[in-house]
C-alpha positions in Angstrom: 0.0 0.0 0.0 2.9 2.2 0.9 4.1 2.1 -2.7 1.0 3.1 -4.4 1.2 6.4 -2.5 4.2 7.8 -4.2 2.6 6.8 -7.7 -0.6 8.5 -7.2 1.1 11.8 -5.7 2.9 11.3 -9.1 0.0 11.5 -10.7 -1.8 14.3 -9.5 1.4 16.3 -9.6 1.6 15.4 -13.5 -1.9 15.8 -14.0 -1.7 19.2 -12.3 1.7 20.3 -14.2 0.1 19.0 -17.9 -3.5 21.1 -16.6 -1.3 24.4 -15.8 0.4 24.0 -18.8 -2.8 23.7 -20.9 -4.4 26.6 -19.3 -1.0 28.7 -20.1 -0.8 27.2 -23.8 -4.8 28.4 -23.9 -4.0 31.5 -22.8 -0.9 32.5 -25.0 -3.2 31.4 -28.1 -6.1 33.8 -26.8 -3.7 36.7 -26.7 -2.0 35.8 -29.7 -5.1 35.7 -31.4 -6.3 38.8 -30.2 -3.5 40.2 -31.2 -3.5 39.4 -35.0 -7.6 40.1 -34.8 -6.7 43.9 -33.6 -4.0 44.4 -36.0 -6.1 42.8 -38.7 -9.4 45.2 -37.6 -6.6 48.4 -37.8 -5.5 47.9 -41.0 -9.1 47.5 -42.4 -10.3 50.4 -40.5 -6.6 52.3 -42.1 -7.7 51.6 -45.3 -11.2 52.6 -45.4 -10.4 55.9 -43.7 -7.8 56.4 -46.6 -10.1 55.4 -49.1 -12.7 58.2 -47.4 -10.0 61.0 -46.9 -9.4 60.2 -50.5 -12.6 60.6 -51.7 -13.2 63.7 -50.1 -9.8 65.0 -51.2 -11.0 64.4 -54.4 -14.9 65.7 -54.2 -13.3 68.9 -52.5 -10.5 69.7 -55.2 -13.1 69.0 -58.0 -15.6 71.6 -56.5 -12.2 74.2 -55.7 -11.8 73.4 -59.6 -15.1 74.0 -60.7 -15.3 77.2 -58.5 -12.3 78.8 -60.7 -13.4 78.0 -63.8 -16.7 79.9 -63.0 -15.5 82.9 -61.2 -12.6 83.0 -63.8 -15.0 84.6 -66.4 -16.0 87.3 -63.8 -12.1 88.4 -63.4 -11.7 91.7 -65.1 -8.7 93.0 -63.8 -10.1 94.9 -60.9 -9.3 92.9 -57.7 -12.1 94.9 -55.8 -15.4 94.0 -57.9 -13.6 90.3 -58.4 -13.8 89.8 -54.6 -17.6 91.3 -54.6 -18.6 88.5 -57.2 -16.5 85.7 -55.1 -18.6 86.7 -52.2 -21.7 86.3 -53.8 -21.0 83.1 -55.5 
């Protein structure tokens, strides 16, 4: 009976070093995983606020454009009245 003892302590203190190590190995693959999930998520994010900026970088110079090609036919040479129409417009 006496030698039994030893073995089962054996055991337990196995099973309790492989279930430690399984909770560790669980938890190093949760972070890592939430890691590459967040990383993932910011570059998504990255690009589709480039892809707005963009857009509206775009939409903004067009209308800048569009502005100067319509006030350009109001430019006469005097500053003063130019700036009178600008304000208008």
């Amino acid at each position: 009976m006496k030698l039994r003892r030893p073995a089962i302590k054996k055991q337990i203190l196995a099973l309790l070093v492989l279930s430690i190590a399984l909770i560790w190995i669980g938890a190093v693959l949760e972070i890592y995983l939430g890691y590459r999930s967040a990383l993932h998520e910011g570059e998504t994010r990255t690009t589709n606020e480039a892809q707005v900026f963009s857009e509206w970088s775009r939409s903004t110079l067009k209308r800048i454009n569009e502005f100067i090609l319509y006030a350009r036919s109001d430019w006469k040479g005097d500053a003063g009245a130019f700036a009178t129409v600008v304000r208008r417009s």
